[in-house]
C-alpha positions, 0 to 999 in steps of 0.5 A: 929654725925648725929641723925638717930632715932630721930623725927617721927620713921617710920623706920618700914613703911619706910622698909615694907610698902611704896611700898605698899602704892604707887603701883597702884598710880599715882606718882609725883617725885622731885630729887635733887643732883648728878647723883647718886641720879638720878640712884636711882630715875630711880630704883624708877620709875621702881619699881613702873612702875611695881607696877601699879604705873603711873609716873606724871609730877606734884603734883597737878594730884599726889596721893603721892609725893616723894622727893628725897633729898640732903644735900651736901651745906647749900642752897641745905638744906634750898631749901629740907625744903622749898620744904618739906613744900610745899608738907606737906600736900601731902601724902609725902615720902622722900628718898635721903641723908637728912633722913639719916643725917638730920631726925629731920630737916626733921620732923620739917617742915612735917611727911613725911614716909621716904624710905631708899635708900637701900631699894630701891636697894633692890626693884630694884633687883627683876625688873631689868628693865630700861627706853629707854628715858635717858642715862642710870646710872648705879650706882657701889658702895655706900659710900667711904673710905675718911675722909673729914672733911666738908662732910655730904654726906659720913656720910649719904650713910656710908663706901665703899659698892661695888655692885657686878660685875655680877649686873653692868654688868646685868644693863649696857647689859639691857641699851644696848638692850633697845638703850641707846647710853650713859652708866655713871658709878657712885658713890660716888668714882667711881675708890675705886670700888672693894676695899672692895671686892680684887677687882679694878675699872679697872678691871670693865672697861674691863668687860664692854668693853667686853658686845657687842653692840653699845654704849659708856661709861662715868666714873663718879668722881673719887678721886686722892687718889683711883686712884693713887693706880691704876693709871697705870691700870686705864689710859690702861683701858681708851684705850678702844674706847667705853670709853669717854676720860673724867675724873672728878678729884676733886682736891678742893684745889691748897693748901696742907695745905688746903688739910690737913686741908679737910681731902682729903688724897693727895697733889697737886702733886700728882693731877698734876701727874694725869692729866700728865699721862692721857693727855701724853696718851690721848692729848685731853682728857677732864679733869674735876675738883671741887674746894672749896673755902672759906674753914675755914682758907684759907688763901689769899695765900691758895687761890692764890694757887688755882688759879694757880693750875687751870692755871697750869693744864687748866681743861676744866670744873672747877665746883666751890662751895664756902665752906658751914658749915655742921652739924655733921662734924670736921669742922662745930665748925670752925669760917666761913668765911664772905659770902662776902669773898667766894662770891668775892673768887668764881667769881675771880676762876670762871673769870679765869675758864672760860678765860680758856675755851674760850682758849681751845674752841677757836682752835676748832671752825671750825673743824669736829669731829665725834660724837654720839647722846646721848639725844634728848633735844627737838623737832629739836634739840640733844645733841651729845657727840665727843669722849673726852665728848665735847658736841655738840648741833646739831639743827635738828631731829635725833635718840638717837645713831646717829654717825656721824661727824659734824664742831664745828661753834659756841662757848658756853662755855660749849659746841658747837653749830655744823652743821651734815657733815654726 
């Protein structure tokens, strides 16, 4: 298990005194890992921006540097202690997921003052303001009610924590005064939201599509097992127009023995069965899906499972990560395979992911969609979003919140290129 009291113990200064330490300060802060990770980040700017701190752009004009970790792959830990290195001889604070889990690799590189990130939700409370300049994330619950066998982050952020309704509507209506076009809901599995409280996930989408203003609402990932317990309620709660047709399914494997051997709690099937009744109501809705390959004992078979599950279901984004061993979990004593063998597993799933796209783009070149402006990338040019999520670079000046329509002219894989018709 991971060792949470191990190394320099500044559990204390940790709790009662960094925000102390930093108010009135000028703050360099780098953030890591997934949107989650960001919200806090965004809570953490707030609460010094109120604290008289001022938020800087680089270390070297900073007074203190925060870094804001995570450990979820080997590579993403190794860069965390390269940059904790970096910056060891800063006054340095450390939040995110690797103090949690990870302190002792922490301490051994620098002797940072670590700030749990409850504390921070803590903080947070007594400010409850938010920035105009992003979309907003407003972050649901914390930890989740999976068992996976390969993951370190569930061990760092802990069982199911659902934040009260009344708390995630407050910060979605305080978004919606501030301007901000675009609401994404996360967690570490959006739709388990209420189940520790007798409450559900879509029971909170009503909720939010009742908070009147202008503005659309983007659900993060959300685990087959949790939604297959509310999957009817869940596809009716996507009914709603200020809800983008989007959903993130991370099915990590075409294989059920895999599947078992993950600890992922479901069958293929039954994220087949999914992805059938959101298409049957939403024909156009975006589906998003994670896979991991490489996994201890896949087999070429188990492989070539994954390989048609991502045909079977043509997801518009398939996010491919190849299987890296962390410490404290089931399987990290589990022989690993060559990294030449996921690296050859991860560019043939990623070949078929994106022959994928350029058949789903294709028949939408040259069509007009409605859109809403969601974030100004740079000067003369924006980031639009239709309603299923496609995102839209259009190349000119317009404010966050714009709706219009536009003609899809050019293909980038990832997203379009569009020209404004009104």
């Amino acid at each position: 298990m991971p060792v949470k009291g191990s190394g320099n113990d500044c559990c204390s200064t940790a709790s009662t005194g960094w925000l102390a330490a930093l108010s009135n300060r000028c703050v360099f802060i780098e953030t890591y890992g997934c949107r989650y990770n960001f919200g806090d980040t965004a809570k953490l700017v707030e609460i010094l921006k109120n604290n008289g701190s001022t938020i800087v752009g680089s270390a070297d004009v900073a007074d203190a540097v925060i870094i804001n970790t995570c450990t979820v792959v080997g590579p993403t830990e190794r860069r965390m202690l390269r940059q904790l290195s970096r910056y060891r001889d800063h006054e340095l604070y450390v939040t995110g997921c690797m103090p949690e889990v990870q302190r002792e690799a922490i301490f051994s590189v620098c002797t940072p003052t670590l700030i749990p990130p409850e504390k921070i939700r803590e903080e947070y409370r007594k400010v409850m303001t938010v920035d105009d300049g992003e979309p907003g994330i407003v972050q649901i619950s914390q930890g989740c009610l999976g068992h996976c066998t390969y993951c370190l982050t569930r061990l760092a952020r802990g069982s199911l924590k659902s934040f009260s309704k009344e708390e995630i509507l407050l910060q979605v209506q305080n978004f919606v005064r501030s301007g901000i076009p675009e609401i994404q809901l996360t967690a570490q599995d959006v739709s388990a939201w209420g189940r520790d409280c007798g409450r559900t996930f879509p029971e909170l989408l009503v909720a939010i599509n009742k908070i009147p203003g202008r503005f659309m609402v983007r659900v993060g990932m959300m685990n087959p097992t949790t939604v297959n317990d509310c999957l009817d309620d869940l596809v009716d709660a996507f009914s709603y127009d200020r809800i983008f047709k989007f959903v993130h399914i991370p099915f990590q494997s075409g294989s059920d023995a895999v599947l078992t051997r993950m600890g992922r709690q479901y069958t293929v099937a039954e994220c087949e069965k999914i992805v059938a009744a959101f298409r049957k109501r939403y024909p156009d809705i975006t589906i998003a899906t994670d896979m991991i390959v490489g996994f201890p004992k896949e087999t070429k078979t188990d492989f070539s499972m994954s390989c048609d599950l991502i045909d079977r279901v043509r997801p518009n984004k398939v996010n491919i990560t190849r299987y890296s061993c962390r410490p404290f979990t089931p399987v990290s004593s589990e022989k690993d395979f060559p990294d030449s063998v996921k690296k050859d597993r991860s560019r043939i799933l990623n070949s078929r992911a994106e022959l994928l796209y350029g058949l789903l783009n294709r028949p939408l070149l040259g069509t007009v969609v409605p859109f809403i402006v969601t974030e100004i990338i740079r000067e003369g040019s924006v980031m639009a979003r239709a309603a299923n999520y496609t995102g839209i670079v259009l190349n000119e000046n317009l404010p966050a919140g714009y709706k219009g329509r536009a003609i899809l002219v050019k293909d980038r894989k990832y997203f379009f290129i569009g020209k404004r018709v009104c």
